[in-house]
N, C-alpha and C positions, 0 to 999 in steps of 0.2 A: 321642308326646305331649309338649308344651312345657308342663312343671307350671310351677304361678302360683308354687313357691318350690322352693327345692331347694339344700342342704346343699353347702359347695364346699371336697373333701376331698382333701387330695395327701400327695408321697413324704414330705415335714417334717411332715405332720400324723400319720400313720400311724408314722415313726420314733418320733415323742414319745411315744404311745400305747406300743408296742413296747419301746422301755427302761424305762418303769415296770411293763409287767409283768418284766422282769425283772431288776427290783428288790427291796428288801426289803419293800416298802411298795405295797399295791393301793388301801390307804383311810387317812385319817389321819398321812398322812406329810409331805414338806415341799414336795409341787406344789400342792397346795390354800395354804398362805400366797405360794405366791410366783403363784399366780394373782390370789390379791387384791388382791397388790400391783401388780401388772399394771393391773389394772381401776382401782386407786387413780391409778394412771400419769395412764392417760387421762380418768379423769373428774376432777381434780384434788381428789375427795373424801378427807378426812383417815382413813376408815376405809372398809374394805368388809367384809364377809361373804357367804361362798360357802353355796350351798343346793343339793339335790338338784331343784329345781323355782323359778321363778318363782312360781308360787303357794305355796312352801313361806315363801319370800322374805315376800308379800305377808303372810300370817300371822301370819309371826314379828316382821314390821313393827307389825303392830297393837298385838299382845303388846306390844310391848317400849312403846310409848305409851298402855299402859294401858286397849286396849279392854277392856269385859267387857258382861256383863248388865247393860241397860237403858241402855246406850249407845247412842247413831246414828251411822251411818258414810254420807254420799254418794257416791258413784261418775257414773259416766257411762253410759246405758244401751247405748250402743254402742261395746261392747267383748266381750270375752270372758268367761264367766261368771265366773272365778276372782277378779275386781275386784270384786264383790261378795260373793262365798261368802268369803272371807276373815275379813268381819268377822262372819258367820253364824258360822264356827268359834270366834268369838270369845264367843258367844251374846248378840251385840248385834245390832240392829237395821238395815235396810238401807233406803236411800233414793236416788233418782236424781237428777240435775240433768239439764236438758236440752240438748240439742248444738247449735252453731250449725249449720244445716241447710248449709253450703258447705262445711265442713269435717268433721262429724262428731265433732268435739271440745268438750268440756263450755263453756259460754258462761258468759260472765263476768258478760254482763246477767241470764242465767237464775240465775245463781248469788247475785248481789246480790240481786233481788228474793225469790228461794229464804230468804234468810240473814235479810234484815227480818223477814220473816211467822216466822218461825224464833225471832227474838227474842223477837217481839211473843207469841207462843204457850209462850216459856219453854224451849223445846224444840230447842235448838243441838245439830248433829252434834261430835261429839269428834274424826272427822277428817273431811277430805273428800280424794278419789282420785281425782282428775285423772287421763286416760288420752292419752296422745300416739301418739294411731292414727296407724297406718302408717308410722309415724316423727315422724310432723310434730308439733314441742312447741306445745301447747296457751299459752294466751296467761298465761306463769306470772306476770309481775310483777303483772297483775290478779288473778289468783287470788290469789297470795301478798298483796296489799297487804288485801285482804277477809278473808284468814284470820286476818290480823295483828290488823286490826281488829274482829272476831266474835271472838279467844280460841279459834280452831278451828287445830290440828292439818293438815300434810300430808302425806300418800305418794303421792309421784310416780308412776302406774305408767307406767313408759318399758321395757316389752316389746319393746316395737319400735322403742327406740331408740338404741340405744348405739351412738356413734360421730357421733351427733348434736351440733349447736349450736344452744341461745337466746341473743340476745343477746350473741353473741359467747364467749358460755360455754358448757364442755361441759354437755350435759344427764347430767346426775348430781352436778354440782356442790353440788346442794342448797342454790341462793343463795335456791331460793325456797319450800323444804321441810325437812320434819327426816328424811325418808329418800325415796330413788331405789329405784327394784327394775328391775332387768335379766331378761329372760330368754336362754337361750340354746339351745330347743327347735330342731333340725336347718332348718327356714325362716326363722331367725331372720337375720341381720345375720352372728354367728357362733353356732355352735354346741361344746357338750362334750358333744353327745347330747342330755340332758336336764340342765339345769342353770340357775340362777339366783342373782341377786346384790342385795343390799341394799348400798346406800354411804351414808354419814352423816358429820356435822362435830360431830356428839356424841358422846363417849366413851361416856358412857352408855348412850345407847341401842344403839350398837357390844355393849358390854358384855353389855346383856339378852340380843342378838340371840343374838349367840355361845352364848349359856348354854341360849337356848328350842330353838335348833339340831339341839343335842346332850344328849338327855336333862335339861334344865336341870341337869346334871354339873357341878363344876369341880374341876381338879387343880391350880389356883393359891394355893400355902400362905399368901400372905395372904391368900385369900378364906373359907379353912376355920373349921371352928369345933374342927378338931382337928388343928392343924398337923403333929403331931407321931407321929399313927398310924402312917406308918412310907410309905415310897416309892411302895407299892403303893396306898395310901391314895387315896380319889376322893370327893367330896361331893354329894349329888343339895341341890340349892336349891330349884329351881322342878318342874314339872310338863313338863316338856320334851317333845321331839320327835326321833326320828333322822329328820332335815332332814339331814343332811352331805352334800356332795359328795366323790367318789371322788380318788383323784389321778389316774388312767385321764381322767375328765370334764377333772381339770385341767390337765394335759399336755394335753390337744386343746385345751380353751380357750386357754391359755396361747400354742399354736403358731399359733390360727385370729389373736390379739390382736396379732400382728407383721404380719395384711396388714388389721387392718378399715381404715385410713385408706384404703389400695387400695380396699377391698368398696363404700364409702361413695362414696367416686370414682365408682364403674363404675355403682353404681346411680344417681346423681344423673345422669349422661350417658345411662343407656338412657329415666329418667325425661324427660328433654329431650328424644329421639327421640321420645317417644310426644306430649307437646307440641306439636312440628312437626308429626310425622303427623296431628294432630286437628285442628288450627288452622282455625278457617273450619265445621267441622262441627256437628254438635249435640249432638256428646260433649263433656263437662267433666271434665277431669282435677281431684282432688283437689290443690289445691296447699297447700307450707304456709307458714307467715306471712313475710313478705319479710326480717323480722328473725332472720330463723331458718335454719339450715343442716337438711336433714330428712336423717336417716339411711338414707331408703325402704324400710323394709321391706314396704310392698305399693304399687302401683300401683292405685290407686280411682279411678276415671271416674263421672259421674254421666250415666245417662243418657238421652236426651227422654223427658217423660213427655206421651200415655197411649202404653206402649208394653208388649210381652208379654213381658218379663225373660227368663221359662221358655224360650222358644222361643228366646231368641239364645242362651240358657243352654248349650241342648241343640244347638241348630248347629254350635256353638265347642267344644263336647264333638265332635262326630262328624267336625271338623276336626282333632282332634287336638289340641286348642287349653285345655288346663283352666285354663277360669274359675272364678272363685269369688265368693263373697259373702261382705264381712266388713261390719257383724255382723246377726245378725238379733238385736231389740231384747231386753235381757235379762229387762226387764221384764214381759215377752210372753210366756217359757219358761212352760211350764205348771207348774215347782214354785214361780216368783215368782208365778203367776198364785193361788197355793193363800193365797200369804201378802198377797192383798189386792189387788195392781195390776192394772187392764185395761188394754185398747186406747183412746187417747186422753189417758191419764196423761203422754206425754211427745211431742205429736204432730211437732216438731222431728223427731225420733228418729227417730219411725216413717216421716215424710215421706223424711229422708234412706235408711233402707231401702230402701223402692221403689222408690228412684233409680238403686242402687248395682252395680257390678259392681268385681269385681278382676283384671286382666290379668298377665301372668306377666311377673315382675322377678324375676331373681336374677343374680349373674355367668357362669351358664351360656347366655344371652341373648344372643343379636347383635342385633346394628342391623337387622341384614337382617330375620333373623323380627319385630323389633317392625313395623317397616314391613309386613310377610307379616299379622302377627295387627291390625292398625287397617284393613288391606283388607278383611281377613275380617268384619272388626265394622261397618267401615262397609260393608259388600254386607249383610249380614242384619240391618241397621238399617233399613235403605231396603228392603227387600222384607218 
């Protein structure tokens, strides 16, 4: 089977793993700050923080910008549930914008006319959560120059991004938000197993994050109200979380962050293969914006409609071939279906569903199989 993603683990990833367990230190020790620093490296963001999850990331993200009850949050409905549950954990409220139907990434014209009616009704989101499917960054100086202008709040979710350019700039820069979140779930770009990152140009909110992470704890004696209780001393502030990452997760991270400029390379080239291979057909690759470098964390093709999705689903499955589908619409999930939204609420969204398939990109990929899996798709498209 040619899975659509797949973890890419060698003898330097495995040593790194291997000397921290025998180490002093399996959690809380010094590979988690010098992974951050890492991530700070390449996204030229002034701060990061490491988390046990991308959606731990996304959470703590909120926190720290002061979601709470009876707050609004918008997201994008095609994405992964976690872009919205985030700010559910927050006991705020959730709302969608809808995606340009070419790309699947939240539209700017949806989002201005979203943001008027918005005014006009009193009833502004406190952030809004841009999602940069598949890698490809979402059109951020318009988003950014609208959020400026509404008094709204951003978190970038770049799951699938890292190792990305907008604008000539890394995606996580946060030239055009006040935090970035990373994931690095084993299909990811890189992976540390399970793990996730928030980066910002705000001390502060650096600050919160840190703190809602880890039990909202601090053992920083000018943060204390008792400096002087004695070494052992720790102060709980806020309501926190054990959010941490391992040093285990960050030894791998840390070793997978010396080849993503590689990762990003190899997928941008099998992405071009599949290009070629379609060119002329009636498949449409998801591309992303010309101003933009995409990271590719999945290959999306759109493709002819009226056509039986299921049946090329299941072909490409008995080829050995696993496709996938990213996303089906969040707002469609039967527990957002309990909190109000139907079919029709975002029909961009739903339309680009219908459309969608994801062919298998990762650096375990040749040339040869993408040319092998675009025969296979164009033979059971055409029949």
């Amino acid at each position: 089977m040619i899975l659509y993603g797949k973890q890419d683990i060698n003898q330097q990833d495995i040593n790194a793993v291997v000397e921290v367990l025998n180490s002093n230190y399996l959690t809380q020790g010094p590979k988690v700050p010098e992974f951050e620093q890492g991530v700070m490296q390449h996204t030229h963001a002034h701060y990061a923080v490491a988390t046990n999850s991308a959606t731990s990331a996304l959470h703590i993200a909120c926190l720290a910008l002061g979601v709470g009850e009876g707050d609004l949050v918008w997201t994008s409905p095609i994405t992964f549930v976690a872009s919205a549950n985030c700010a559910l954990y927050c006991k705020a409220e959730v709302d969608f914008v809808d995606v340009d139907v070419r790309s699947g990434n939240m539209c700017p014209v949806m989002l201005q006319h979203k943001l008027q009616q918005a005014k006009r009704l009193g009833r502004l989101p406190k952030v809004i959560i841009p999602v940069h499917l598949a890698g490809h960054s979402c059109d951020m100086k318009a988003i950014g120059a609208l959020a400026t202008e509404y008094g709204v709040a951003v978190i970038e979710d770049a799951s699938h991004a890292i190792g990305g350019y907008y604008a000539e700039k890394p995606i996580g820069v946060c030239q055009y938000s006040s935090i970035t979140v990373f994931s690095f779930h084993p299909v990811k770009i890189i992976t540390t197993a399970e793990g996730g990152v928030a980066t910002t140009n705000d001390a502060s909110l650096a600050e919160k994050m840190a703190l809602y992470r880890s039990h909202g704890i601090t053992k920083i004696p000018d943060k204390m109200q008792r400096p002087d209780e004695g070494p052992w001393y720790y102060e709980q502030h806020e309501l926190g979380f054990n959010y941490r990452m391992t040093d285990m997760q960050a030894a791998l991270g840390l070793s997978q962050l010396s080849r993503l400029t590689q990762y990003v390379e190899t997928r941008n080239k099998l992405a071009q293969c599949y290009s070629r291979a379609l060119l002329g057909s009636s498949i449409v690759p998801v591309e992303p914006l010309s101003n933009s470098l995409s990271a590719y964390h999945l290959q999306i093709v759109r493709l002819p409609e009226p056509i039986h999705r299921r049946t090329i689903f299941e072909k490409m499955h008995a080829d050995d071939i696993q496709v996938h589908v990213h996303y089906f619409p969040v707002h469609l999930q039967p527990y957002y279906m309990t909190l109000g939204f139907k079919a029709g609420d975002f029909p961009q969204a739903e339309a680009f569903y219908r459309e969608i398939m994801t062919l298998p990109l990762h650096p375990g990929v040749s040339q040869a199989q993408v040319e092998a899996i675009v025969e296979r798709l164009l033979l059971h498209v055409s029949t």
